[in-house]
C-alpha positions in Angstrom: -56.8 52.7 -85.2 -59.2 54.8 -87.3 -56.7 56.8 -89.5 -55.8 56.5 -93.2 -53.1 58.4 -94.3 -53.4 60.3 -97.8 -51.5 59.4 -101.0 -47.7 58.2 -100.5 -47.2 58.4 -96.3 -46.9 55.9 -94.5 -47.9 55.8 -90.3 -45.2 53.7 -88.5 -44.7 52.4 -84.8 -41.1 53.1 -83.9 -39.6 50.0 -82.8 -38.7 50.1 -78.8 -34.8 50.6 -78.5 -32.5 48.9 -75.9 -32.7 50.0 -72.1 -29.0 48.8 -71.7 -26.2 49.3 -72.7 -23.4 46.0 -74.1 -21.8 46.8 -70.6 -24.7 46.3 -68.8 -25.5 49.7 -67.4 -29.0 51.3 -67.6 -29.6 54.2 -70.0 -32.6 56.4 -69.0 -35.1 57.4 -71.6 -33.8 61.2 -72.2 -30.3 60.0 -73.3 -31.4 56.7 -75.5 -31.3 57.3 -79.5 -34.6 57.1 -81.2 -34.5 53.5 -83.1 -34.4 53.9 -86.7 -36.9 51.0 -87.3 -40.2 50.0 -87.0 -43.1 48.9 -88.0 -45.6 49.8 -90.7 -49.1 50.8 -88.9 -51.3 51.7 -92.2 -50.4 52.8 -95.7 -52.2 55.6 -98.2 -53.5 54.6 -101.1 -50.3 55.2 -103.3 -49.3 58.9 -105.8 -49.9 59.8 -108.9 -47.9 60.3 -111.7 -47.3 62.9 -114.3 -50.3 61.2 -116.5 -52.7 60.4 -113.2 -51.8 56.5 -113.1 -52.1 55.3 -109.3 -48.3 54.0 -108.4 -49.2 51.5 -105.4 -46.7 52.1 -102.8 -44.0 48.9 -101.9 -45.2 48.9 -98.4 -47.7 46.9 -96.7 -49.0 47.3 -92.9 -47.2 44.5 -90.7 -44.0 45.2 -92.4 -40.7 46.1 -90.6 -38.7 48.9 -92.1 -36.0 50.9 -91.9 -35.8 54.5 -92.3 -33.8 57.7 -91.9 -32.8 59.4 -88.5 -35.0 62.3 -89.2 -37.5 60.8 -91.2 -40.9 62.1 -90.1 -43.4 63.8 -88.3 -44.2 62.6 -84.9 -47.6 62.2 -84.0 -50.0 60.8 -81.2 -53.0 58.8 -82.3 -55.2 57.0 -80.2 -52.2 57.3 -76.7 -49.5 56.4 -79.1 -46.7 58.1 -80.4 -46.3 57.3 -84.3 -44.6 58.7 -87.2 -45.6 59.7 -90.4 -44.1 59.8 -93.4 -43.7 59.7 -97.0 -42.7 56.0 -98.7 -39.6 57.7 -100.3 -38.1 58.5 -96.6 -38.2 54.4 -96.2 -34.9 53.1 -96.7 -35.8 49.5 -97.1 -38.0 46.4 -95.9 -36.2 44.3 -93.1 -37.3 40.4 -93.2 -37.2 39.6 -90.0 -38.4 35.7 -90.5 -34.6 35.2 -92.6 -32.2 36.7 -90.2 -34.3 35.8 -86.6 -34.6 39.1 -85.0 -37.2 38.7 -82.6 -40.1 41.8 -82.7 -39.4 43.7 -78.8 -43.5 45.4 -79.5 -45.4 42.2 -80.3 -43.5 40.3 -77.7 -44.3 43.7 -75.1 -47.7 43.0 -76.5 -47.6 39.1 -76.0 -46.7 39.5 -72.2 -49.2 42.1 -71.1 
């Protein structure tokens, strides 16, 4: 991807949510909710302070997040469909390696 978000936002890949319900039955793509996780694409270089100092944002790309429900712009860059966003929307950094949540993208990614 050839974009660099400004300052403080943040461009993330909205994790893939489940086709199916606990019950088994198959929900189509108009009635699913929008995950509210995903994964950090690229990061802007950080904002400024009140005396100019350069705060480096928390964030780093590869890392899974967790943000709010209508945190967001939604965008389309290079076919696909992204958000952007500024760090503060970002709730927290989910460490996927401790609790063994398995990625649904990279292994999407892994099978094509």
């Amino acid at each position: 991807m050839k974009f660099r978000p400004l300052h403080d936002r943040v461009v993330i890949r909205r994790a893939e949510g489940d086709t199916k319900s606990k019950g088994g039955i198959i929900i189509p793509d108009t009635a699913q909710e929008k995950p509210q996780e995903g994964e950090v694409i690229a990061v802007g270089s950080g904002a400024r302070d009140e005396s100019g100092a350069l705060i480096v944002p928390d964030v780093k790309a590869g890392d899974f997040i967790l943000f709010g429900k209508w945190s967001g712009t939604e965008v389309k860059i290079d076919g696909q469909d992204l958000l952007i966003m500024k760090e503060a929307d970002i709730m927290g950094i989910i460490d996927k390696s401790e609790i063994g949540i398995i990625d649904k993208t990279a292994a999407v990614k892994n099978a094509a």
